[in-house]
TIRO-530113 format. One line per 2 residues: number of its first residue (from 1); for each residue x, y, z of C-alpha. Coordinates in Angstrom, 1 decimal. Layout:
N
NUM	X/Y/Z  ...
***
This chain:
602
1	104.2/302.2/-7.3  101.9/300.0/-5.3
3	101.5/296.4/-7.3  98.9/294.4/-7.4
5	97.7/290.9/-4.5  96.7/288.0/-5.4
7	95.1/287.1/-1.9  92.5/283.2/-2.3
9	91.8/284.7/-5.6  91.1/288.0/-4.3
11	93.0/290.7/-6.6  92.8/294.4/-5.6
13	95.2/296.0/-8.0  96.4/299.8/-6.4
15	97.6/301.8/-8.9  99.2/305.2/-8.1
17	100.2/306.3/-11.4  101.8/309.8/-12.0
19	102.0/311.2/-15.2  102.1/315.0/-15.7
21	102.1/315.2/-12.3  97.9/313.6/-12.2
23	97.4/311.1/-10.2  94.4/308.1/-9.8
25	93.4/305.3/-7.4  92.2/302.5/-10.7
27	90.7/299.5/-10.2  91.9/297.1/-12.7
29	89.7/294.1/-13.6  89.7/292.0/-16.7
31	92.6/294.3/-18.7  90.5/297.1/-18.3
33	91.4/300.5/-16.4  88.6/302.6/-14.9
35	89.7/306.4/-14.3  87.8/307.4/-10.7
37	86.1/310.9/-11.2  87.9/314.4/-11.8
39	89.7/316.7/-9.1  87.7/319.6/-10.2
41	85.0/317.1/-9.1  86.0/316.7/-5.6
43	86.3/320.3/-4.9  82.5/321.0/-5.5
45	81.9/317.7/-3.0  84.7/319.6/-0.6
47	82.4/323.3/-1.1  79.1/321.1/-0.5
49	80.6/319.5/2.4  81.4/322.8/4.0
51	78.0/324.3/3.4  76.7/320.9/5.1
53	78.7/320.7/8.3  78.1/324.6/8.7
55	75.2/324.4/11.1  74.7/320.6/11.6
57	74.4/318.5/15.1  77.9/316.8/16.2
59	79.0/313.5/17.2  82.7/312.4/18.8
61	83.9/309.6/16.7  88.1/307.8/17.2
63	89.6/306.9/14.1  92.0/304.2/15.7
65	94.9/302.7/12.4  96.9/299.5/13.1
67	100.4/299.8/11.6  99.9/299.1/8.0
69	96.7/298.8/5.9  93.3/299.4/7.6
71	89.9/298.9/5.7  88.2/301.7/8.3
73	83.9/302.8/7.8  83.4/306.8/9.2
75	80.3/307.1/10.6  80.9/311.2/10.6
77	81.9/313.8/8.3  84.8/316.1/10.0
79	84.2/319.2/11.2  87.3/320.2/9.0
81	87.0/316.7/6.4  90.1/318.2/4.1
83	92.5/315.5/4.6  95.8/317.5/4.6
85	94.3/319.1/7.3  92.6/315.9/8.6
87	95.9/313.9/8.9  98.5/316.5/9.4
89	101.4/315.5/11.4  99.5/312.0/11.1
91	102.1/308.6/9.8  99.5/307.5/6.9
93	100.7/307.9/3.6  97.3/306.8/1.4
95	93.9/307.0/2.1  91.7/305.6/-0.4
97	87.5/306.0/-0.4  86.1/303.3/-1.9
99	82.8/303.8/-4.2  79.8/301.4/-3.6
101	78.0/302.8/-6.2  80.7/302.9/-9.2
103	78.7/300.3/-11.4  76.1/301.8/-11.2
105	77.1/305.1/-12.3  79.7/304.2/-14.4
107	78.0/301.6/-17.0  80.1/301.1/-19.8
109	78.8/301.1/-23.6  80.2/299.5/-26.8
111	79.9/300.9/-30.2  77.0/299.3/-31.1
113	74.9/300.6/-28.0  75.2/297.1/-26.1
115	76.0/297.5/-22.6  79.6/295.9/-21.4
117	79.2/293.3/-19.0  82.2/295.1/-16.5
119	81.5/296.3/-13.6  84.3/298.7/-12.0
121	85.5/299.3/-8.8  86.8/303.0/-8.2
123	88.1/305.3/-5.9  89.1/308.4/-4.5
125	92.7/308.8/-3.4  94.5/311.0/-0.9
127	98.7/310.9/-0.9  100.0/313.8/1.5
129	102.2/316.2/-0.6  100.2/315.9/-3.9
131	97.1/317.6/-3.0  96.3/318.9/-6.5
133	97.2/315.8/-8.1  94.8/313.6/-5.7
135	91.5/313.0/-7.0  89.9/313.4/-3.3
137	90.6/315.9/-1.0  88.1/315.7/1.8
139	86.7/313.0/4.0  82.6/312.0/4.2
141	80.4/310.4/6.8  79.2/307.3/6.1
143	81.6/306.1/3.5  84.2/303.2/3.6
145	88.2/303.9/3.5  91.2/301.8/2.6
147	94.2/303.5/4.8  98.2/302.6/4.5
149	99.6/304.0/7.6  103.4/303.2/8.8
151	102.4/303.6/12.5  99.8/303.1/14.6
153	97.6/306.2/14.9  94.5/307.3/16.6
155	92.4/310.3/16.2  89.5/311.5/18.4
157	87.6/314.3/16.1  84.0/315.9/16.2
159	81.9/315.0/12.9  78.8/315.7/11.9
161	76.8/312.0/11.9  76.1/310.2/8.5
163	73.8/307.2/7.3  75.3/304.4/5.6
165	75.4/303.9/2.2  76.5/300.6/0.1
167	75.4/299.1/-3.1  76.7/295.8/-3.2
169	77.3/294.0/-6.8  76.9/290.5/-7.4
171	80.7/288.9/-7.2  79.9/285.7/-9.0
173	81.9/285.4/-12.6  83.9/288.4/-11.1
175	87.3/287.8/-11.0  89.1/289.2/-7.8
177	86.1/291.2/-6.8  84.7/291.9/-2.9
179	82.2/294.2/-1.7  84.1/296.4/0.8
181	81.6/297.2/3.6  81.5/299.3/6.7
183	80.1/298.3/10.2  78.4/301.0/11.6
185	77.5/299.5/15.5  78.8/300.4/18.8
187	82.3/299.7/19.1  81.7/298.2/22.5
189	79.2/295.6/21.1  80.5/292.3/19.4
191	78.8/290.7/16.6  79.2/288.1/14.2
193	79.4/288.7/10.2  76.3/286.2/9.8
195	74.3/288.6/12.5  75.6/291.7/11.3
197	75.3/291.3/7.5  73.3/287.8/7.0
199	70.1/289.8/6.2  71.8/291.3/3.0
201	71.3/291.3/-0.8  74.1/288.1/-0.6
203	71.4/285.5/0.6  72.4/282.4/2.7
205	75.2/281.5/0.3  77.7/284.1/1.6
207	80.2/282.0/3.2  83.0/284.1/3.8
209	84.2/287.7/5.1  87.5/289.0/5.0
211	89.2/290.9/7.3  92.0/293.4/5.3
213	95.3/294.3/7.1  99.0/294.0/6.7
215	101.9/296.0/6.9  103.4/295.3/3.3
217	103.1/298.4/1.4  102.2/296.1/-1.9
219	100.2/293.3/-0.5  97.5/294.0/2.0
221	96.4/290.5/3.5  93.0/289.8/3.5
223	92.1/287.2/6.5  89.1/285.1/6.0
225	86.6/285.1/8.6  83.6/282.1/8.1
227	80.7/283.7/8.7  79.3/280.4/10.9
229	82.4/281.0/13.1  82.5/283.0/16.4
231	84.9/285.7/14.8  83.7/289.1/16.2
233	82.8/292.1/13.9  83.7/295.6/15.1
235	82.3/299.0/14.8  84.2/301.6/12.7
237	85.6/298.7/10.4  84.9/297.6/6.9
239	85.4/294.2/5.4  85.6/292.6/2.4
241	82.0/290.3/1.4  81.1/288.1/-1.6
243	77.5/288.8/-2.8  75.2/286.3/-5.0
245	73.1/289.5/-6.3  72.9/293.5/-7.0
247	71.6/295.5/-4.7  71.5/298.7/-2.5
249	71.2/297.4/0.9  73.0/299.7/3.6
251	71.9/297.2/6.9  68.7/296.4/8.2
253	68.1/300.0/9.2  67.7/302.0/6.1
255	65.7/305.1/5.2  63.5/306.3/2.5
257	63.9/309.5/1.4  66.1/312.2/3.7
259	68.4/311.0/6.5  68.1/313.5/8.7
261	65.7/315.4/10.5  65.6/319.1/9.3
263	63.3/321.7/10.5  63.1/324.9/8.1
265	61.4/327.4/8.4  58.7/324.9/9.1
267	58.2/323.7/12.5  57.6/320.4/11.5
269	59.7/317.1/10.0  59.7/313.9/9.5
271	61.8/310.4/9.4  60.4/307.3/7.5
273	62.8/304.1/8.9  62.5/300.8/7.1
275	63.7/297.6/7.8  65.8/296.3/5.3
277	66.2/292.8/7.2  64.0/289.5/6.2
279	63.3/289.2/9.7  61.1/291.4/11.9
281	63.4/293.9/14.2  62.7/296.4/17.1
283	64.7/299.8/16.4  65.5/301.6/19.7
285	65.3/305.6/18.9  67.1/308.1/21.4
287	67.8/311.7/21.1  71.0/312.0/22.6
289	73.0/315.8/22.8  75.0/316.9/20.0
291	79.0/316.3/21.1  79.2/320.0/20.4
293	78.9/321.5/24.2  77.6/324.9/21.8
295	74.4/323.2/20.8  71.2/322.4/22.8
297	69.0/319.9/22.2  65.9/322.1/20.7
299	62.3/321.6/22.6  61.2/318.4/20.6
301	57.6/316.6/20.1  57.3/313.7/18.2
303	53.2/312.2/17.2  52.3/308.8/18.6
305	49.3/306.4/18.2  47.5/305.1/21.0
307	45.5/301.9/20.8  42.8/303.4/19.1
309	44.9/304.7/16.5  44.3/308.0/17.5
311	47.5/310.2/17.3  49.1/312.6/20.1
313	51.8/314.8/20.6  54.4/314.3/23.3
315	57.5/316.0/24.8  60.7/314.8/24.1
317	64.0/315.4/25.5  67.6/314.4/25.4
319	68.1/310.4/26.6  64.5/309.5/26.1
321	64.0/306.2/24.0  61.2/304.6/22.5
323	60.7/300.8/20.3  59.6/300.9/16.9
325	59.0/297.6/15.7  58.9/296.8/11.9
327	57.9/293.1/10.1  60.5/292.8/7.3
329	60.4/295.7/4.5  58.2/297.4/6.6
331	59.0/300.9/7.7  57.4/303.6/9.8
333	57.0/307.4/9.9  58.7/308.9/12.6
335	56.8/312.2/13.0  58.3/315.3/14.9
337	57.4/319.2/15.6  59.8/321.8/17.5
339	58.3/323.9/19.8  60.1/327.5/18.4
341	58.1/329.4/21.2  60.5/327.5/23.7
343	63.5/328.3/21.9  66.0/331.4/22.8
345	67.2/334.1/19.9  70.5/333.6/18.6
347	70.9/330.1/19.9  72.0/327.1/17.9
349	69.4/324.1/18.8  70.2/320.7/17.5
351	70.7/317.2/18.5  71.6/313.7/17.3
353	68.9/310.5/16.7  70.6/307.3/17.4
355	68.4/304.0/15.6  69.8/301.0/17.0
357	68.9/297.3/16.3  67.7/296.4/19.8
359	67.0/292.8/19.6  69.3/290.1/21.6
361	71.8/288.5/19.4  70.5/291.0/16.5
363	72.9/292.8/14.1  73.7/295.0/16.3
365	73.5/298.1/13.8  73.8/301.4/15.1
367	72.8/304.5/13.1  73.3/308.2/14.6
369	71.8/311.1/11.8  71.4/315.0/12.7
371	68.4/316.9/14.3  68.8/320.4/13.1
373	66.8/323.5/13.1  67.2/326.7/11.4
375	66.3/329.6/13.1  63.7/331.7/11.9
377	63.7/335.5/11.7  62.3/338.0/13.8
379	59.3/338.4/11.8  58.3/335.0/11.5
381	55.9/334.0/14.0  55.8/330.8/16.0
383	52.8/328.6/16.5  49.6/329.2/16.6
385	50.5/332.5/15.8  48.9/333.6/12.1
387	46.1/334.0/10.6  43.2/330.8/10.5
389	41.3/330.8/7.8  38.2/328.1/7.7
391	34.4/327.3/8.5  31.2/326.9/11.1
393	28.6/324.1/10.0  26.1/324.4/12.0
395	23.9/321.5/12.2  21.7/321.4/15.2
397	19.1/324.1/16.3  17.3/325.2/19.2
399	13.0/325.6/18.9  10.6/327.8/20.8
401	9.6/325.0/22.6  13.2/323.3/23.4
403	16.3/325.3/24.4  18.3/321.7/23.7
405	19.2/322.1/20.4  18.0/319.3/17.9
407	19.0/317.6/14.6  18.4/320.4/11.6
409	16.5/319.9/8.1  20.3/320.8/6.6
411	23.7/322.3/7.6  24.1/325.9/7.3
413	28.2/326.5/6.6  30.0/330.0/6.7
415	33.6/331.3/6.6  35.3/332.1/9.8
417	38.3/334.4/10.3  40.6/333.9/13.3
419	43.7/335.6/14.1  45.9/335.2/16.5
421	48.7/337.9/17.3  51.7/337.1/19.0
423	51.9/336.1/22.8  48.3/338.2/22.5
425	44.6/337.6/22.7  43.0/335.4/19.7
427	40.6/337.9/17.2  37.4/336.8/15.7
429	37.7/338.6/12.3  34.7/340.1/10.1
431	37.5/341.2/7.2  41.2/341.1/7.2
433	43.5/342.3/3.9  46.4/340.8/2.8
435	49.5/341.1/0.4  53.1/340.7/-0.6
437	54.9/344.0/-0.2  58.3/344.8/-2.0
439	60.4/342.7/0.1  58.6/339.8/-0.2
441	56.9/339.9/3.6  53.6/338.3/3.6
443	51.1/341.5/5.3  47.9/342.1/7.1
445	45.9/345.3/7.0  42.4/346.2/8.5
447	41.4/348.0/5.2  42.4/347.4/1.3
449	42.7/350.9/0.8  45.8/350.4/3.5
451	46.9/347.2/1.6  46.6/349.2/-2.0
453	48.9/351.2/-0.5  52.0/349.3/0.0
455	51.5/345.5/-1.5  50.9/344.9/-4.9
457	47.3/343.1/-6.3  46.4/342.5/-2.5
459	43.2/340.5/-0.9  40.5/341.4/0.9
461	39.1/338.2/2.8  35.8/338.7/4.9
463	32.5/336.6/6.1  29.2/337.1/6.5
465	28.3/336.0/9.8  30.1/339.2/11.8
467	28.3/343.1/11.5  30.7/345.2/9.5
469	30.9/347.4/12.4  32.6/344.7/14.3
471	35.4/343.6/12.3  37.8/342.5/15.0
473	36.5/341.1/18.3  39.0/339.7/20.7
475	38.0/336.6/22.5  36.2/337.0/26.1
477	37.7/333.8/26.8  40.6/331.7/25.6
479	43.1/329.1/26.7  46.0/328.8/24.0
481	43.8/328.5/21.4  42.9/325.1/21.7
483	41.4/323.7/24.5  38.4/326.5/24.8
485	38.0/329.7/22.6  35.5/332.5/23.4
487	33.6/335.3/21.2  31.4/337.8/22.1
489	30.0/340.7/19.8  26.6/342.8/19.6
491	25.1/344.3/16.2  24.4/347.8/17.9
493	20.4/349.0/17.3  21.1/351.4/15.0
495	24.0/349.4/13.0  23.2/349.3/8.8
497	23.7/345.8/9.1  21.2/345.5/12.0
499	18.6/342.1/10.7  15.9/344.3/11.7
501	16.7/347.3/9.5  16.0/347.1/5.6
503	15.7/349.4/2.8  11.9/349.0/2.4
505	11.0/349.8/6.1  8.7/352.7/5.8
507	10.0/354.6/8.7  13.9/354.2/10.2
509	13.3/356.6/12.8  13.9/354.7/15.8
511	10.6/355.3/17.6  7.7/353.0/18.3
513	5.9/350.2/16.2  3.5/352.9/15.3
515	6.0/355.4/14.7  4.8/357.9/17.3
517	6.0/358.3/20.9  9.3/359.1/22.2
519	12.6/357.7/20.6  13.2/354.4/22.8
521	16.5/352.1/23.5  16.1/350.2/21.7
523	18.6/347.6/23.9  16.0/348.0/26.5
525	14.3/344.2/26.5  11.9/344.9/29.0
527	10.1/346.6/25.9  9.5/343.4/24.3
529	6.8/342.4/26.8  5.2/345.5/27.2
531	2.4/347.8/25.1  5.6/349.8/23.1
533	7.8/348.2/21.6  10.7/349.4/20.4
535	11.2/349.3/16.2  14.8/348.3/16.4
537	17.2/346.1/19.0  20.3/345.0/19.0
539	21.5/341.3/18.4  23.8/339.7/20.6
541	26.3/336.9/19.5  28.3/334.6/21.3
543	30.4/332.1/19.5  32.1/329.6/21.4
545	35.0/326.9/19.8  36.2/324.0/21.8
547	38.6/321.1/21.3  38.1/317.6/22.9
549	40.1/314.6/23.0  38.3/311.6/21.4
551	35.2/313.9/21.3  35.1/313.7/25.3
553	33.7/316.9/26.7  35.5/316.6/29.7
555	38.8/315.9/28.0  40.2/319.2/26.9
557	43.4/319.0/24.2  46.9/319.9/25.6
559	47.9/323.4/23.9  51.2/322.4/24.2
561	50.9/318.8/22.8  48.6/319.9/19.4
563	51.2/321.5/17.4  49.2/321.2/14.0
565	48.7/323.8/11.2  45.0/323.1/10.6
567	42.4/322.1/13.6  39.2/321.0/14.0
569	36.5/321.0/17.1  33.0/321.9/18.1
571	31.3/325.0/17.6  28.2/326.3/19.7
573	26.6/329.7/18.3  23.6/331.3/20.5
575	22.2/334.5/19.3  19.9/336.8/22.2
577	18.1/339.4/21.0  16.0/337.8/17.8
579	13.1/336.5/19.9  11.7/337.3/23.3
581	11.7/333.6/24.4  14.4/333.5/24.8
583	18.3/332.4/23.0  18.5/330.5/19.8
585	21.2/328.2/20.4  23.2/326.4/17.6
587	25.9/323.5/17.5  27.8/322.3/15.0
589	31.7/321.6/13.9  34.3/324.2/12.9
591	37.8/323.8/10.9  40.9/326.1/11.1
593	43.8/326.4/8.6  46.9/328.7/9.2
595	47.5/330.2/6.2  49.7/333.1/7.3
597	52.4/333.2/10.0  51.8/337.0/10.7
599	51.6/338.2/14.0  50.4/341.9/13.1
601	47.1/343.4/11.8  48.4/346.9/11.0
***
């Protein structure tokens, strides 16, 4: 049994108590003994931690133990975390994980409903041989360990990177009670306790950190280390810190919401950093490789804001950097879109984001989290392929008198259809059908009588502004779908949905105004001008889409650069065929929405 220390009032009691063969890691404060959660527990973490290191980004990471105890932060979760695994062959004889977050999920209650004013320290704990008695079994990134060892021992492993996490608990009126607390920085760099943790929930009266070693199995020796002094700090370690107040507080670079950057079966993701110092900091972002020589660092974009505010897409790749500067509690969206097209089948793509502190004589805090992305299936098409669903407002017209097109009374707005098939030719659409078939797989169909046939309660979508004879016309010209975007389609003569064809025209025969004569083409324009006319023409339409940067004509939007699921630009509309003058030539906007990932009309 491992008694108790009484180190400058510092008491860490480690119990490893056996009793029917169970077994806990207690912490024992004020007569009272908190039990640390159940085996059965830690085998669903163990199962969870498998599923998560499954398909993640890697990172090489040295667990170096001094003879004796060793207070040691892990920045990664093993590729294999079990521990007998972990520290086969190894000399340590107890590895303990301590539990920031205890109080908080541990509050004790009396009888009467009144909370009891404890506030527990637990643990996990590993002892080789008694794997089914030990309430942890498996190692996790980003947590803090207490390690007995009876040799040195050093272990170079691949892990899949973690973010920090602490609570800290206020150690006033506590007897015997420190924070334990991991430095996650380069182990190269040297900082001080007041740089590396001075920002914290503590406030300026933190005086004193500890470092914990020792080879006494019993008594681990805690050596104090004045925060004013110029005793160095290193990365991979934890120490032992008082604290005047509660409070999660992991370093100054923290995150809201997910730690990781994730790509689905979306092609986009995001990070939102904060900056949980009291002082304004620059964060340094790389994208480094994953330590796994089997992954490659997937074709990334992230969005930036240029002076103007206006936001833009740009490449990035493995060693590029760039500052993100935060005021205190500030934070900052980190915005990021994979370019799937780029990527090879059956390939695993990921990488690693390192956030470092980068200012001089700053805390020196390094964080490294994962950049996955899960490949999508065969049938899942990559941008801009899918179908567009959105509007034309026109809202400028041409006169008789003034090809320039002019300011209009009011804004004439219609639906607009565009798909775009894959690595094909963008289609202006007058219909399109759609559905969910029996396996779940989002269709397109030319007809709803095809639709009816396979998908259940499908949808006919359609506009007014194309002839039903034309429902798909593929674009005359095109590049990528966003910089220019051409279409060209002419209601035939003798089409039902011709303007110049209605139900109460005397005579649809096709010949002359005065309905004698020979039939006539009635595509022939030269009959506009002369003695017989022809009773019907055709209409010719010619709708063209462009996209400019900062509204600049002459500055066309990089394809490559404008990853975006919906998009916006100008639209110019000229219809020949509805006056002998000439074109009637209208301008206006236009806005696109991918609503369907489906490469295939069938």
């Amino acid at each position: 049994m491992v008694k108790g220390c009484t180190i400058m009032n510092l008491k860490i009691h480690v119990n490893f108590l056996k009793e029917n063969k169970s077994m806990s890691f207690v912490g024992k404060l004020s007569g009272k003994v908190f039990q640390p959660f159940s085996p059965s527990t830690c085998a669903l973490a163990v199962a969870a931690l498998f599923a998560a290191t499954a398909s993640a980004s890697h990172i090489n990471e040295t667990m170096t133990l001094e003879n004796g105890w060793n207070a040691i932060y892990l920045e990664s979760t093993p590729t294999n975390p079990v521990c007998a695994d972990f520290f086969a062959g190894s000399p340590v004889a107890r590895v303990a994980s301590y539990r920031s977050d205890a109080y908080s999920s541990t509050r004790q209650l009396a009888d009467d409903g009144t909370e009891i004013a404890q506030k527990p320290v637990s643990y996990y704990v590993w002892v080789p041989g008694e794997e089914t008695a030990s309430t942890m079994t498996a190692l996790m990134g980003g947590n803090v360990y207490l390690i007995y060892t009876t040799n040195a021992w050093t272990k170079t492993f691949l892990g899949v990177p973690a973010a920090p996490r602490q609570t800290w608990r206020a150690t006033s009126g506590e007897t015997g009670f420190m924070n334990l607390v991991g430095v996650s920085a380069d182990a190269n760099d040297t900082v001080t306790a007041k740089s590396h943790f001075g920002e914290g929930p503590f406030g300026a009266a933190l005086g004193t950190a500890y470092k914990i070693f020792g080879t006494k199995t019993s008594e681990p020796t805690f050596l104090p280390m004045t925060i004013g002094s110029k005793s160095k700090l290193q990365g991979g370690k934890a120490y032992a810190l008082t604290a005047t107040k509660d409070g999660d507080w992991p370093g100054v670079i923290g995150f809201l919401g997910a730690s990781s950057v994730v790509f689905g079966l979306d092609d986009f993701a995001s990070v939102t950093l904060k900056n949980f110092g009291t002082t304004n900091h620059t964060f340094r972002v790389t994208i480094i490789a994953s330590a796994d020589g089997q992954e490659i660092v997937p074709p990334l974009m992230r969005k930036v804001k240029d002076e103007h505010g206006d936001e833009s897409w740009t490449n990035v790749t493995a060693g590029v950097s760039w500052d993100v500067e935060l005021a205190a509690d500030a934070l900052a969206v980190q915005k990021f879109a994979v370019k799937r097209a780029d990527m090879t089948p059956g390939v695993t793509y990921s990488a690693v984001m390192q956030i470092k502190d980068a200012d001089d004589g700053g805390t020196q805090m390094r964080v490294r989290i994962p950049v996955t992305v899960e490949e999508k299936s065969a049938e899942e098409a990559a941008f801009p392929t899918g179908l567009w669903a959105g509007y034309i407002q026109m809202e400028a017209v041409s006169s008789l008198t003034n090809e320039t097109p002019s300011a209009a009374a009011g804004k004439l707005k219609m639906n607009i259809l565009v798909h775009v098939p894959e690595n094909g030719t963008p289609q202006l659409l007058q219909r399109v059908a759609a559905g969910v078939d029996a396996t779940g797989k989002i269709r397109l169909f030319k007809e709803l009588s095809s639709a009816k046939a396979v998908c259940e309660n499908p949808r006919r979508l359609s506009t007014v502004m194309m002839s039903v004879a034309n429902p798909i016309v593929e674009a005359s010209t095109y590049t990528m779908f966003s910089n220019q975007l051409q279409f060209v389609w002419t209601v035939d003569a003798n089409a039902r949905d011709n303007p110049f064809r209605h139900a109460w025209h005397p005579d649809h025969d096709g010949k002359t105004a005065d309905y004698s004569g020979d039939v006539v083409s009635g595509d022939d324009l030269a009959n506009y001008v002369s003695p017989v006319k022809p009773e019907l023409w055709s209409v010719t339409n010619t709708l063209y889409l462009s996209w400019h940067k900062l509204n600049n004509p002459t500055a066309a939007i990089d394809f490559e650069h404008n990853v975006e699921e919906t998009t916006a630009g100008f639209a110019t509309w000229t219809v020949s065929g509805l006056i002998s003058s000439g074109p009637i030539k209208s301008m206006g906007i236009f806005y696109l929405k991918r609503i369907a990932d489906v490469g295939e009309i069938e």
